[in-house]
FIVOSE-984616 format. One record per residue: residue number from 1; residue in three letters; chain; y, z, x of N, C-alpha, C in turn. Coordinates in Angstrom, 1 decimal. Atoms other than C-alpha are relative to their C-alpha. Last residue first. Example, Ala and Ser with C-alpha at 12.3 -4.5 7.8 and 13.67 -1.06 7.14 Angstrom:
BEGIN
2;Ser;A;-1.1;0.0;-0.9;-1.1;7.1;13.7;1.1;0.8;-0.8
1;Ala;A;-1.2;0.0;0.9;-4.5;7.8;12.3;1.2;0.0;0.9
//
This chain:
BEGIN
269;Unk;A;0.6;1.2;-0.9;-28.7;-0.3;7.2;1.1;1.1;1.6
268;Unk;A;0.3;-0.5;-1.3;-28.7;2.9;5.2;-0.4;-1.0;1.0
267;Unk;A;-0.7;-0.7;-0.8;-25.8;2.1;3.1;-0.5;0.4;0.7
266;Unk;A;-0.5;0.9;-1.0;-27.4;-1.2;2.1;0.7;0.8;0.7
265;Unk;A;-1.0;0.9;-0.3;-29.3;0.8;-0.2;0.3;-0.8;1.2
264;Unk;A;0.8;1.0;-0.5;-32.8;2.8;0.4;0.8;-1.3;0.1
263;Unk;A;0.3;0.4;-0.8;-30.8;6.1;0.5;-0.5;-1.5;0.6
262;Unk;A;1.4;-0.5;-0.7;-29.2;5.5;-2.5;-0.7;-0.1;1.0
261;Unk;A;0.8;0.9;-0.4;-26.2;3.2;-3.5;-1.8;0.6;0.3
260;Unk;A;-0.2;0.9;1.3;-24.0;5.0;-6.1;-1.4;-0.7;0.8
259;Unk;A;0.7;-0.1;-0.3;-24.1;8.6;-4.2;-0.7;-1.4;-0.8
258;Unk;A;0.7;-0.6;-1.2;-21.0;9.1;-3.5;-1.4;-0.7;-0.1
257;Unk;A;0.7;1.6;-0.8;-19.8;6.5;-6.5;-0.9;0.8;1.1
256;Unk;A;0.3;1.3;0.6;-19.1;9.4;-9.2;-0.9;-1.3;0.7
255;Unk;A;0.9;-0.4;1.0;-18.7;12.5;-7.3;-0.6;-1.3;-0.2
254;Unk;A;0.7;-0.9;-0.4;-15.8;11.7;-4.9;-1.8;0.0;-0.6
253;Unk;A;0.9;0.7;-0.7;-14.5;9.0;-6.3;-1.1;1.1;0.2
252;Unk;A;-0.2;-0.5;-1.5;-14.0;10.9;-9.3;-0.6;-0.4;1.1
251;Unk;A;1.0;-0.4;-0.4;-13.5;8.3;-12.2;-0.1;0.6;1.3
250;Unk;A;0.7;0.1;-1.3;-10.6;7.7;-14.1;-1.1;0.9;0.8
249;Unk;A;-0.2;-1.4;-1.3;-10.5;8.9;-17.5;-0.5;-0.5;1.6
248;Unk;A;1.2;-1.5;0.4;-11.7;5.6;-20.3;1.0;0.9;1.2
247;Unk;A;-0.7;-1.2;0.7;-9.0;3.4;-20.5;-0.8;0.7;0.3
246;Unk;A;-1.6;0.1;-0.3;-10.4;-0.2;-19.7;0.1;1.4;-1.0
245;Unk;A;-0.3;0.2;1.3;-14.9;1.0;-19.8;1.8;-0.2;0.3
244;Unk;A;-1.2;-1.0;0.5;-16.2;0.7;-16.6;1.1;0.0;-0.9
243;Unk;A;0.4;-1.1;0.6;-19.6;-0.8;-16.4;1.0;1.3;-0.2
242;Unk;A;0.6;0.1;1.3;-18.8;-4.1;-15.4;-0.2;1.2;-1.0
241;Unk;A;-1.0;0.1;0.9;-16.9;-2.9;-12.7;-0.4;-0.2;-1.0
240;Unk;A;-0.3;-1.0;0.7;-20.4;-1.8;-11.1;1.6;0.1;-0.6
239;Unk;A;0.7;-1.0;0.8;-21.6;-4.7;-11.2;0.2;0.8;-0.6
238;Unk;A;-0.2;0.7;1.1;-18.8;-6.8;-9.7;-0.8;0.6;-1.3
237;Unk;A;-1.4;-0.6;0.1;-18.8;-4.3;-6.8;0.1;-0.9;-1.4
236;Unk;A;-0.3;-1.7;0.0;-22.3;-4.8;-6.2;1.3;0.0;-0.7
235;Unk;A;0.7;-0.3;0.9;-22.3;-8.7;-6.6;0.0;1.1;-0.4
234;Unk;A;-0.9;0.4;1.2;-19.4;-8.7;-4.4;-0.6;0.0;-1.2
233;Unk;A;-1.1;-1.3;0.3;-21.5;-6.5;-1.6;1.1;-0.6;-0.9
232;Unk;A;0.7;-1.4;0.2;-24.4;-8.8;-1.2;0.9;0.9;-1.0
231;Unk;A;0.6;0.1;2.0;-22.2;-11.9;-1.4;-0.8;0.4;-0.8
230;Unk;A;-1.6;-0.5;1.1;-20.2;-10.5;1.7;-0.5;-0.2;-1.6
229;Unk;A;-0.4;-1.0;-0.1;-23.7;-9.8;3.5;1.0;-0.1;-0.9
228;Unk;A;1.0;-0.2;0.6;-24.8;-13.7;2.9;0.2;1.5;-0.4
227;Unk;A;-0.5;0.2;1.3;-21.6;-14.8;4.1;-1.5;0.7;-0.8
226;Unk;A;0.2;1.3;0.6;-22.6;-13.1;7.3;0.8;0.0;-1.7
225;Unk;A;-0.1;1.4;-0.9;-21.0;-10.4;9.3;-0.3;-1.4;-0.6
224;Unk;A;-0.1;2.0;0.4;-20.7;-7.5;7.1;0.4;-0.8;0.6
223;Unk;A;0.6;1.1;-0.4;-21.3;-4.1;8.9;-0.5;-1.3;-0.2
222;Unk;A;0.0;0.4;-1.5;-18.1;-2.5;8.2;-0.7;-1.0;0.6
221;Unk;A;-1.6;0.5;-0.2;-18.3;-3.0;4.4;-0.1;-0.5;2.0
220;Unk;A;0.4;1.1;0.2;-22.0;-1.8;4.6;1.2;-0.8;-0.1
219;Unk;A;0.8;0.5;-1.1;-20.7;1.8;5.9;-0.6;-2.0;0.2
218;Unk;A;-0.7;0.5;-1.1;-18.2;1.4;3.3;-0.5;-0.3;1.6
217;Unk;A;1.5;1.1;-1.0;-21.0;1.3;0.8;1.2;-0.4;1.0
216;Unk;A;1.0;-0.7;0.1;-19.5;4.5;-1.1;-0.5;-1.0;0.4
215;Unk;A;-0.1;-1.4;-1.1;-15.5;3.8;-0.5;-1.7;0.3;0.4
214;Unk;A;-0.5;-0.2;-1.0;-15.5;0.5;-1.9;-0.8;0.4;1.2
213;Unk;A;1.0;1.1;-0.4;-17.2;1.4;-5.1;-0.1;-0.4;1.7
212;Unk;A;0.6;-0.4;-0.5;-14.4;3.7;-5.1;-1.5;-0.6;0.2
211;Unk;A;0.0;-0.5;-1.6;-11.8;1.2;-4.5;-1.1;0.8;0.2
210;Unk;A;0.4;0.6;-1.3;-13.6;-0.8;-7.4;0.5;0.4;1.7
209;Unk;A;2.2;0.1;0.1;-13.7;2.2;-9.9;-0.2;-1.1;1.6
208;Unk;A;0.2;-1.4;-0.9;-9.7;2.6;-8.5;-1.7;0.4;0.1
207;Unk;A;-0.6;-0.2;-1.2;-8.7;-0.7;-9.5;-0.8;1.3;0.9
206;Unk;A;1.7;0.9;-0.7;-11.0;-0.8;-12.6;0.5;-0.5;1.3
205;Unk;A;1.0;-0.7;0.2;-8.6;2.3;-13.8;-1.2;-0.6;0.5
204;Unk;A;-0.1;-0.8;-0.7;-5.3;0.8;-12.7;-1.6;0.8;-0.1
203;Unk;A;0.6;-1.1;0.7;-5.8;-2.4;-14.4;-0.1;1.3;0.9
202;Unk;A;1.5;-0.4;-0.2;-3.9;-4.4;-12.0;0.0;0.9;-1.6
201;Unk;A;-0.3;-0.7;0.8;-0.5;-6.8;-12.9;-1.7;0.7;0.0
200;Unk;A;-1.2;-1.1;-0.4;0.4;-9.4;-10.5;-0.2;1.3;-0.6
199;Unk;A;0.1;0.4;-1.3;-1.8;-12.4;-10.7;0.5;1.4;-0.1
198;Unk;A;-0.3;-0.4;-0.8;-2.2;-11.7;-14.7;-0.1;0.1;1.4
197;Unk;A;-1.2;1.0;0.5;-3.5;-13.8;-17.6;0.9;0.6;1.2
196;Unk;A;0.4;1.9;0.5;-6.1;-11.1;-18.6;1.2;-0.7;0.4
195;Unk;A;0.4;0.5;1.6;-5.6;-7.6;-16.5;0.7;-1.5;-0.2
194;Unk;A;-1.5;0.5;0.7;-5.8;-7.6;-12.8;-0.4;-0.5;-1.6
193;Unk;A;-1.2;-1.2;-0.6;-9.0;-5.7;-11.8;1.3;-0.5;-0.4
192;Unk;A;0.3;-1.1;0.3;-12.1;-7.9;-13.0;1.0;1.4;-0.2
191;Unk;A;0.4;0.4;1.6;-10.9;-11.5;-12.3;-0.4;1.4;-1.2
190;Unk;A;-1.2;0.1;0.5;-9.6;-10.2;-9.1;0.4;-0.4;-1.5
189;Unk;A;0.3;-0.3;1.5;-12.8;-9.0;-7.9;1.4;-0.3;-0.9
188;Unk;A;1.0;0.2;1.2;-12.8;-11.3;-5.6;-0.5;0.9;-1.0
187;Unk;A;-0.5;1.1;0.4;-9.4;-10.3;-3.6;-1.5;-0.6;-1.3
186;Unk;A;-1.1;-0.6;1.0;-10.4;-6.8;-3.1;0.1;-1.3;-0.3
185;Unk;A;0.2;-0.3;1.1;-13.6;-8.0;-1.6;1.0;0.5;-0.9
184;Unk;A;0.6;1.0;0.2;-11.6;-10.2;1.0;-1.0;0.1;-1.5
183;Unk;A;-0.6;1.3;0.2;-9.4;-7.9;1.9;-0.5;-0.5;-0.9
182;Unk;A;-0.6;-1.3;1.0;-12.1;-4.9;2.4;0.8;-1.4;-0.6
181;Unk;A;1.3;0.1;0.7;-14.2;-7.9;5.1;0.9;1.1;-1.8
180;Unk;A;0.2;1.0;0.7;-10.7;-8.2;6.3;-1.3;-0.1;-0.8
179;Unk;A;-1.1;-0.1;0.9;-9.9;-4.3;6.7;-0.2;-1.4;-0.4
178;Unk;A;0.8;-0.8;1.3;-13.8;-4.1;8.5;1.1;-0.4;-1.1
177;Unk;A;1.3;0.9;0.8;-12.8;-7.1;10.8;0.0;1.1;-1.3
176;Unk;A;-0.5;1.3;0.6;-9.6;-5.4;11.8;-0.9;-0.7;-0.7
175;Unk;A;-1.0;-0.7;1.5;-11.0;-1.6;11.9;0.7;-1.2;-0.4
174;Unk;A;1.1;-0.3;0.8;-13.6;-3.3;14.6;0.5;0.6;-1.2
173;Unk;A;1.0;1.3;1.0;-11.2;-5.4;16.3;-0.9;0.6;-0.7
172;Unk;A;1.2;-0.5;0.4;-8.6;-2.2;17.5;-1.3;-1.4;-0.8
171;Unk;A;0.8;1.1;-0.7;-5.9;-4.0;19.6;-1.6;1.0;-0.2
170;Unk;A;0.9;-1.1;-1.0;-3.7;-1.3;19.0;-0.9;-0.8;0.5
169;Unk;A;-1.2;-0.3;-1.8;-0.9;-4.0;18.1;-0.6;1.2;0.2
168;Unk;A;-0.3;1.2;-0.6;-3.6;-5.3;15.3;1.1;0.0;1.5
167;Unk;A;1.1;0.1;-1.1;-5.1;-1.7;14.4;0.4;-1.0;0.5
166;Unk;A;0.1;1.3;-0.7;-1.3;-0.7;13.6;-1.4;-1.1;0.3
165;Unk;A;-1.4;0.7;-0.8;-1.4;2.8;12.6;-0.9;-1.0;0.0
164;Unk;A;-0.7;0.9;0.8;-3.3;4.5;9.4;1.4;-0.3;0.8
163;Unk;A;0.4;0.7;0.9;-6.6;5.2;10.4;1.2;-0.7;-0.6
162;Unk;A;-1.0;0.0;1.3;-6.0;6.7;13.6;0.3;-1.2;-0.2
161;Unk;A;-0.4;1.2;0.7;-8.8;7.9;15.4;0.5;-0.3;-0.7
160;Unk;A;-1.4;0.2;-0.6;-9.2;10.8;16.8;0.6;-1.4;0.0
159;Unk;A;-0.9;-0.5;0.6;-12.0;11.8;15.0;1.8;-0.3;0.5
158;Unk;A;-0.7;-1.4;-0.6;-13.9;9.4;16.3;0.6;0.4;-0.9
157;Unk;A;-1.4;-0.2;-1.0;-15.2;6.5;14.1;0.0;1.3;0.6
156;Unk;A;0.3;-0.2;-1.4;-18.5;5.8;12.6;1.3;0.4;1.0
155;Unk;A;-0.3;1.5;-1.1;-16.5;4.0;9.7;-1.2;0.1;1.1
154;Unk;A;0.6;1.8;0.2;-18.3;6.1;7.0;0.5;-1.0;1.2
153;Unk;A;1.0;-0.7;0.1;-17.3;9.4;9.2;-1.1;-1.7;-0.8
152;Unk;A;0.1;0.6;-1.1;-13.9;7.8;9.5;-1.6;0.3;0.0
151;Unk;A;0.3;1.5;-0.6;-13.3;7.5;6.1;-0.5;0.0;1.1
150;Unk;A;1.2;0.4;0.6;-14.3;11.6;5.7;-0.1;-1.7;0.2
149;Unk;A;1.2;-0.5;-1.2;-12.0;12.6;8.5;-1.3;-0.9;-0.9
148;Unk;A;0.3;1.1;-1.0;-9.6;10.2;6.8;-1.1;0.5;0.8
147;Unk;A;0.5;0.9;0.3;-9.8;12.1;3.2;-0.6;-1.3;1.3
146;Unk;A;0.7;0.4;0.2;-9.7;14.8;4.4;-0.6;-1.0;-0.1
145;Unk;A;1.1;-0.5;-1.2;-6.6;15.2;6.6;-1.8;-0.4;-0.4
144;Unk;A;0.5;1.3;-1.0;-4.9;13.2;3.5;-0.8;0.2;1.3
143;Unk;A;-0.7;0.1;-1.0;-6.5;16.2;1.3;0.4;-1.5;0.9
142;Unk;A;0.2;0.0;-1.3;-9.1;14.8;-1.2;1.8;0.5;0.3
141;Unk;A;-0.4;-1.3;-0.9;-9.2;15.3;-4.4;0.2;0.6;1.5
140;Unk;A;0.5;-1.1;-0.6;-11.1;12.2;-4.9;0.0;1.2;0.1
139;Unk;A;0.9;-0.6;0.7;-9.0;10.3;-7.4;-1.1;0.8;0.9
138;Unk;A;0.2;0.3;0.9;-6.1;9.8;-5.6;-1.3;0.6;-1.2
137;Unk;A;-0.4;-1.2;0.7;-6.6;11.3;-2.3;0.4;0.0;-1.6
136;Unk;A;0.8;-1.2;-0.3;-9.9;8.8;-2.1;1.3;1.5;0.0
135;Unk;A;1.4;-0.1;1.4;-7.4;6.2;-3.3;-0.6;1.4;0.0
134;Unk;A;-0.9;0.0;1.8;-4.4;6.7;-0.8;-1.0;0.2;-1.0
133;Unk;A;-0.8;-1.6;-0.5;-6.9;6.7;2.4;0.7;0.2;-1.2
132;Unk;A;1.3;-0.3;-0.1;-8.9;3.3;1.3;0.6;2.0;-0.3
131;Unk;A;0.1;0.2;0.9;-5.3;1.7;1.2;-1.3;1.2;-0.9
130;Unk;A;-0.9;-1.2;0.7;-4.4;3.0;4.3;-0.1;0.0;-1.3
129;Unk;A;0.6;-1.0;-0.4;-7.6;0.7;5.6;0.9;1.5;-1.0
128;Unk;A;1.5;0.0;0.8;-7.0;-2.5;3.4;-0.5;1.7;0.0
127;Unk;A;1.5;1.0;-0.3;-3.8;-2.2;5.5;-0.8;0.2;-1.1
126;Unk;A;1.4;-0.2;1.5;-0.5;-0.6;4.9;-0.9;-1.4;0.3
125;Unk;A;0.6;1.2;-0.4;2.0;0.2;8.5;-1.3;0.2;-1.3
124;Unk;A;0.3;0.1;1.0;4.7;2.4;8.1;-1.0;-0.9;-0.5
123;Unk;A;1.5;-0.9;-0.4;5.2;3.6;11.5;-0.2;-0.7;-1.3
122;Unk;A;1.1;0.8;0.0;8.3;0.3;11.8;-1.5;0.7;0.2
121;Unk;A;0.1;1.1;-0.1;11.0;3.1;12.5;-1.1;-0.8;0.1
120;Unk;A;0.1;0.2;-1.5;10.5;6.7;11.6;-0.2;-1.8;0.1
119;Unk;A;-1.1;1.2;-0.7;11.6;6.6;8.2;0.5;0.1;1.3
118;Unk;A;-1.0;-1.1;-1.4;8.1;8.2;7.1;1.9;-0.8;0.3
117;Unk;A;-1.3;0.5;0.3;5.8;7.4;4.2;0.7;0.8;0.8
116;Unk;A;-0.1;0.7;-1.1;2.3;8.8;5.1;1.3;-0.8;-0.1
115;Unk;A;-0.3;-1.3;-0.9;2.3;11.8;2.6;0.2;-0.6;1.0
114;Unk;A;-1.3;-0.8;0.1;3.5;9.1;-0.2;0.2;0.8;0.9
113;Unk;A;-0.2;-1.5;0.9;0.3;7.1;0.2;0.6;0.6;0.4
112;Unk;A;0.4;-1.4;-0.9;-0.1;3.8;1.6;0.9;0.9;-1.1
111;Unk;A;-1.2;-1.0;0.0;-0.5;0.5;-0.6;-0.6;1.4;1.4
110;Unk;A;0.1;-1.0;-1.4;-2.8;-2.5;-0.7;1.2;0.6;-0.3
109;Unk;A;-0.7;-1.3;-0.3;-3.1;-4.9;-3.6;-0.3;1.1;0.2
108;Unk;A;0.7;-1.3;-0.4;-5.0;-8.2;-3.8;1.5;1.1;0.1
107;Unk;A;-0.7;-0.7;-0.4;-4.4;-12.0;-4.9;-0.5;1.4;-0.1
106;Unk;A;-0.3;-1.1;1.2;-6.7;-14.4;-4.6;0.9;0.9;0.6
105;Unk;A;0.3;1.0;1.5;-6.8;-17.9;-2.5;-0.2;1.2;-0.8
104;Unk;A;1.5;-0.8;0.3;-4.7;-15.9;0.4;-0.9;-1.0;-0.7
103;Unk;A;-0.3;-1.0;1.2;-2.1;-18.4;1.9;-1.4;0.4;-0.4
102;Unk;A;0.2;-0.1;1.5;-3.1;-20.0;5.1;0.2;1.0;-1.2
101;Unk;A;-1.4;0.9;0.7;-2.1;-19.7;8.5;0.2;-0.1;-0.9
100;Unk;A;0.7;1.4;0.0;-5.6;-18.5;9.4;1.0;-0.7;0.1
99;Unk;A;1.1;0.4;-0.6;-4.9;-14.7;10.6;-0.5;-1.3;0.2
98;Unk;A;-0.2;0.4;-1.4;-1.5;-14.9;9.8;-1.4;0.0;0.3
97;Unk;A;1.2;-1.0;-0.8;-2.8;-14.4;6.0;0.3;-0.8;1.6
96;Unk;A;0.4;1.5;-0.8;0.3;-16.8;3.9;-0.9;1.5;1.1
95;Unk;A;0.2;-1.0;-1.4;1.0;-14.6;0.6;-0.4;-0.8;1.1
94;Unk;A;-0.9;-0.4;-0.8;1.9;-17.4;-1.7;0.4;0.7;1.0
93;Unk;A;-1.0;1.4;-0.9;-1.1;-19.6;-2.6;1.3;0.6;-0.1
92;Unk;A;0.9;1.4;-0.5;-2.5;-16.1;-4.4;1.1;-0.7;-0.2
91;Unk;A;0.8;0.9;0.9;-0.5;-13.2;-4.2;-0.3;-1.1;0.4
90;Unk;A;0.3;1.5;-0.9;-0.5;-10.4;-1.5;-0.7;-0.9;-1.4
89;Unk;A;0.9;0.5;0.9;0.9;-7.1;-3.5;-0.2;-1.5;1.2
88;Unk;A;-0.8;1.5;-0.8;2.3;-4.4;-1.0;-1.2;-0.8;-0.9
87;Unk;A;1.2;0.2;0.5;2.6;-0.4;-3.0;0.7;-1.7;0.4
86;Unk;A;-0.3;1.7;0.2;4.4;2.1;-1.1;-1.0;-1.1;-0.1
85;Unk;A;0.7;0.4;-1.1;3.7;5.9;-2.0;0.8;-1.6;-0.3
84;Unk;A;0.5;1.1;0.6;6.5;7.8;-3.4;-0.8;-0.4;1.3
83;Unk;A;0.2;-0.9;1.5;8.0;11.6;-2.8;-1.0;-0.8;-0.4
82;Unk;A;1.2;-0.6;0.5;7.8;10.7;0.9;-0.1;0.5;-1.3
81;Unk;A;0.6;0.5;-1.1;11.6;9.4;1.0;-1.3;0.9;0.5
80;Unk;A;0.7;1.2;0.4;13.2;9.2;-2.3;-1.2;0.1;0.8
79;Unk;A;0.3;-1.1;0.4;16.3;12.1;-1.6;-1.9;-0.8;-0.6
78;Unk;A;1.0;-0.9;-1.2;16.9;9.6;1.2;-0.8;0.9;-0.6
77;Unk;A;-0.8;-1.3;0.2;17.6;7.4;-1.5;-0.4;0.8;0.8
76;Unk;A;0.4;-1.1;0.8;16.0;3.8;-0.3;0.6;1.0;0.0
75;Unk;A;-1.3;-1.1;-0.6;16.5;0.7;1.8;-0.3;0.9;-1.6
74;Unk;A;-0.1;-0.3;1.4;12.6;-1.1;2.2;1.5;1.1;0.0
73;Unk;A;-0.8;-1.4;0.4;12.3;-2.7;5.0;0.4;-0.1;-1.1
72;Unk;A;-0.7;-0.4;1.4;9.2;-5.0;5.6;1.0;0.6;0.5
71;Unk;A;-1.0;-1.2;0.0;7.5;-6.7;8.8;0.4;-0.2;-1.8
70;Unk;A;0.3;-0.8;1.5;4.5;-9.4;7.7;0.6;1.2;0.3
69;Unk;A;0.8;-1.1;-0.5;5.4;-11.3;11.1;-1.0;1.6;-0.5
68;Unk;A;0.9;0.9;-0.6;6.9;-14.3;9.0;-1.0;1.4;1.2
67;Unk;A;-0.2;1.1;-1.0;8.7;-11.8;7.0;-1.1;-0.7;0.8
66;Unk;A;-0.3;0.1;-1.6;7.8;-9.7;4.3;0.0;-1.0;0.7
65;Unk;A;0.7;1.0;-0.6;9.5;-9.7;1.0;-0.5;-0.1;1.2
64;Unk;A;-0.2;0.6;-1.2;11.0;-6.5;-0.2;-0.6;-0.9;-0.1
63;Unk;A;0.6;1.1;-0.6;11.9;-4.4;-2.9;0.1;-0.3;0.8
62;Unk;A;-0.6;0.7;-1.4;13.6;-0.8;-4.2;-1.3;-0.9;0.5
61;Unk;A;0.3;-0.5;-1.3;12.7;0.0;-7.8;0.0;-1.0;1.2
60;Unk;A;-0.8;-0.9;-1.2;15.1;-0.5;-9.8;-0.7;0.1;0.7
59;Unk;A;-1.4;0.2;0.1;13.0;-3.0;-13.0;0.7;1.5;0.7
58;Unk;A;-1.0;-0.1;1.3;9.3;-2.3;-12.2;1.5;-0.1;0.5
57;Unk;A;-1.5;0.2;-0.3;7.0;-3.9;-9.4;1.0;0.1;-1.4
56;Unk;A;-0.8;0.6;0.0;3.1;-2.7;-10.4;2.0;0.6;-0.2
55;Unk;A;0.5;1.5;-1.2;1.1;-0.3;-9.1;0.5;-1.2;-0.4
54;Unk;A;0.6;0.7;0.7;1.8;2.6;-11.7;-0.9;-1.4;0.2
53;Unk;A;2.0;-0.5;-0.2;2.4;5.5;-9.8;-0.6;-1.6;-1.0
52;Unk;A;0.6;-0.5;1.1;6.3;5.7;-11.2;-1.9;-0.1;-0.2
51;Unk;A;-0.8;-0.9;-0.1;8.3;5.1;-8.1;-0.9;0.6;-1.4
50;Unk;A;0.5;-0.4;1.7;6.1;2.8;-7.0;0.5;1.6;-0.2
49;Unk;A;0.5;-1.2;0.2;8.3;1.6;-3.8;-0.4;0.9;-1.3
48;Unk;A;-0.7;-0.6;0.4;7.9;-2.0;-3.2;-0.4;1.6;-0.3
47;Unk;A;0.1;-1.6;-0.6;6.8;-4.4;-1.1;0.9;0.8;-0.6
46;Unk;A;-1.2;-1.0;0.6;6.0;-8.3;-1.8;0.0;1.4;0.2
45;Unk;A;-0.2;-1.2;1.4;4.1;-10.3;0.1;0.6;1.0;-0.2
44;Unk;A;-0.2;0.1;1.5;5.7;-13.6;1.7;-1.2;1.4;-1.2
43;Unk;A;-0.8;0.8;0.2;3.3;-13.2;5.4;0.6;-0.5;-1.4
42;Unk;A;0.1;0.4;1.3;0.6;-10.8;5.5;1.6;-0.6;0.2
41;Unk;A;-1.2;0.3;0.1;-0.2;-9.6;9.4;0.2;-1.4;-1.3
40;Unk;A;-0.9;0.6;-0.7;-4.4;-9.7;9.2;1.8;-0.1;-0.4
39;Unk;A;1.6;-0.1;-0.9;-5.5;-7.2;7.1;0.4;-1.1;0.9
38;Unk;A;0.9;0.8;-0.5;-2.0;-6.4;7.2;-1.1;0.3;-1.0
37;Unk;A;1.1;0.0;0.6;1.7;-5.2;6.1;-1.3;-1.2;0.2
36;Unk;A;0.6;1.1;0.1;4.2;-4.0;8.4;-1.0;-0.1;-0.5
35;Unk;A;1.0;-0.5;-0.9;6.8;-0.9;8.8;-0.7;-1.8;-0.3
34;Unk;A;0.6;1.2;-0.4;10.1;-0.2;7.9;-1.3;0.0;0.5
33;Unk;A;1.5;0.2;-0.6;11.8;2.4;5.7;-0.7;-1.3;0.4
32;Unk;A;0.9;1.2;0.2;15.3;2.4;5.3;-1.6;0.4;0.4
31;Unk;A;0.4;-0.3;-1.5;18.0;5.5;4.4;-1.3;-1.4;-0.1
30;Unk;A;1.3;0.5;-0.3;20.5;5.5;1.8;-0.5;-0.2;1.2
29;Unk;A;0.7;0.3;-1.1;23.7;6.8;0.9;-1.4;-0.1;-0.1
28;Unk;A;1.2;-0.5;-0.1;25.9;5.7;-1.7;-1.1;0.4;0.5
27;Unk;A;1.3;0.8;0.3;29.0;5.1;-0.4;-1.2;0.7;-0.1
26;Unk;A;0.9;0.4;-0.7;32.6;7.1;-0.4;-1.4;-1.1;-0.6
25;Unk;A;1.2;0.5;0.7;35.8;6.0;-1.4;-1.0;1.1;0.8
24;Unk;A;0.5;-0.6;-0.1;38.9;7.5;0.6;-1.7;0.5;-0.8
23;Unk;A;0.0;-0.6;-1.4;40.6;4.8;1.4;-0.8;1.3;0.1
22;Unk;A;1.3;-0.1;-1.1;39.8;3.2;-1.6;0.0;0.4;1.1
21;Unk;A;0.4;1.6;-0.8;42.7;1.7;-2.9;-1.3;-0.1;0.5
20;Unk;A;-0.3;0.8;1.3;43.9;5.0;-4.9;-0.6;-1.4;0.1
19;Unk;A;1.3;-0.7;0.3;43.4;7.1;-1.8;-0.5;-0.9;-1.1
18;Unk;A;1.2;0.4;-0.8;46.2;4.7;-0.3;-1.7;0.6;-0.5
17;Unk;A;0.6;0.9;-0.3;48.2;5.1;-3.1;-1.2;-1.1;0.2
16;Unk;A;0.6;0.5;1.4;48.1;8.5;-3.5;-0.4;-1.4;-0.2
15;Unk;A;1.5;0.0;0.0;49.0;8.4;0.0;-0.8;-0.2;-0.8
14;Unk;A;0.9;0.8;-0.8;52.1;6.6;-0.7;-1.5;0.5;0.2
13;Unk;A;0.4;1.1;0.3;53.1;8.7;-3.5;-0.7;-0.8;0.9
12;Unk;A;1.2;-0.3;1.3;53.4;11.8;-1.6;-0.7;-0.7;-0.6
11;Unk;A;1.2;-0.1;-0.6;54.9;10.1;1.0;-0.9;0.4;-0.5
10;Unk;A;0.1;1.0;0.1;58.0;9.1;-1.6;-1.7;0.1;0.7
9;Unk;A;0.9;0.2;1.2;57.9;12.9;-2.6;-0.3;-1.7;0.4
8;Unk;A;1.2;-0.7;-0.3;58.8;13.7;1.2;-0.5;-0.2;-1.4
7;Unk;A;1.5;0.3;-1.1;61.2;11.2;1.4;-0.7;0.4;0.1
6;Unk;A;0.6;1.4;0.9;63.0;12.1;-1.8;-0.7;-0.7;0.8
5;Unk;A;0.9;-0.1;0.7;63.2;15.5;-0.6;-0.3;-1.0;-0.9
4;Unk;A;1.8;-0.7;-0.6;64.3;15.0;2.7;-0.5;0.1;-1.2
3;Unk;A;0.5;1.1;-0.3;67.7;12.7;0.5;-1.7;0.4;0.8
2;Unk;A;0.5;1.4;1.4;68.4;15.3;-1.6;-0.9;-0.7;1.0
1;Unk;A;1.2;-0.6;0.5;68.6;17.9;1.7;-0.6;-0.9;-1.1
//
């Protein structure tokens, strides 16, 4: 009998051991979000989840680089997953624009908004366009159902049109042109929108004046074809940053820009 009960305390020990080693660890679980960042497929820009609304990459929050096909995954707390929107910075001579080969020559920042964050494999897709979408619920008030009925309404779009998949593997060219003509003004006001001495670092307040600027000659966005059109609409937009004070109470798109250009604008071409 001694001896059964010094083999049954020795197994006692052993498991202890083994639990003792890690056998019965667990890991902290996490779930990934994937998707791809355009106006043409963005190559080396950065992807992270703004866990604090602020639009720049703070110390924990979860990162990425995208790949030669501007794919991301982002690995994240499940408890994480739509609470935050995701915010993709394309900097200048590093971000490389598959459309040309070439890196951007300014840098720009596009995100999608927290209600469109999914960890449905590679839906996650941030353009110039989901960017448009994020803002207007931002400072607009807008619903995301709103806010896209109302982009699409500036685009001319159906209602069944969707604003925030893929247009490049839908094989949509009229929401690719419009997101690079968007691109392209995001990137020139960059002297305006990233504070002094900064590639990386927006003014959140003359960010959101120039998305709604944007938003209120988006009809003229679409129909820019010449350089003569894009140097129409940078003057605009350069204008009306001028006249937004750093700090003041962001401005309701809604309200504020709606009606910035007036019928006789370039919004009724």
């Amino acid at each position: 009998m001694k001896k059964e009960m010094i083999a049954a305390a020795a197994a006692v020990v052993a498991v202890g051991l083994l639990a003792g080693c890690g056998g019965s660890s667990s890991t902290t679980p996490s779930t990934s979000v994937a998707g791809k960042v355009a106006d043409g497929y963005l190559e080396k820009a950065t992807v992270f989840l703004d866990k604090n609304n602020n639009y720049r990459l703070d110390a924990g929050e979860p990162n990425t680089v995208t790949d030669a096909n501007g794919a991301y995954t982002l690995t994240i707390d499940p408890a994480d997953l739509g609470r935050y929107p995701i915010v993709a910075l394309a900097v200048k001579n590093v971000t490389i624009d598959k459309d040309n080969g070439l890196p951007v020559a300014h840098s720009y920042l596009l995100s999608l908004p927290k209600d469109s964050v999914s960890g449905t494999v590679s839906s996650n897709f941030i353009s110039p366009i989901t960017t448009q979408v994020r803002e207007m619920m931002e400072t607009g008030d807008y619903t995301m159902p709103q806010a896209m009925d109302q982009l699409r309404l500036k685009l001319h779009l159906s209602q069944d049109t969707d604003l925030m998949g893929d247009y490049l593997a839908g094989q949509n060219p009229m929401l690719h042109a419009t997101a690079q003509n968007m691109a392209t003004l995001m990137g020139g006001q960059m002297g305006q929108v990233y504070q002094s001495g900064s590639d990386t670092v927006v003014d959140v307040n003359r960010y959101r004046g120039m998305m709604g600027t944007m938003f209120s000659n988006m009809s003229s966005v679409r129909a820019a074809t010449t350089a003569a059109d894009m140097t129409q609409l940078m003057t605009l937009m350069s204008s009306n940053l001028n006249n937004i004070t750093i700090g003041q109470p962001f401005h309701n798109m809604s309200s504020y820009f709606g009606g910035m250009m007036g019928s006789g604008g370039m919004m009724g071409r």
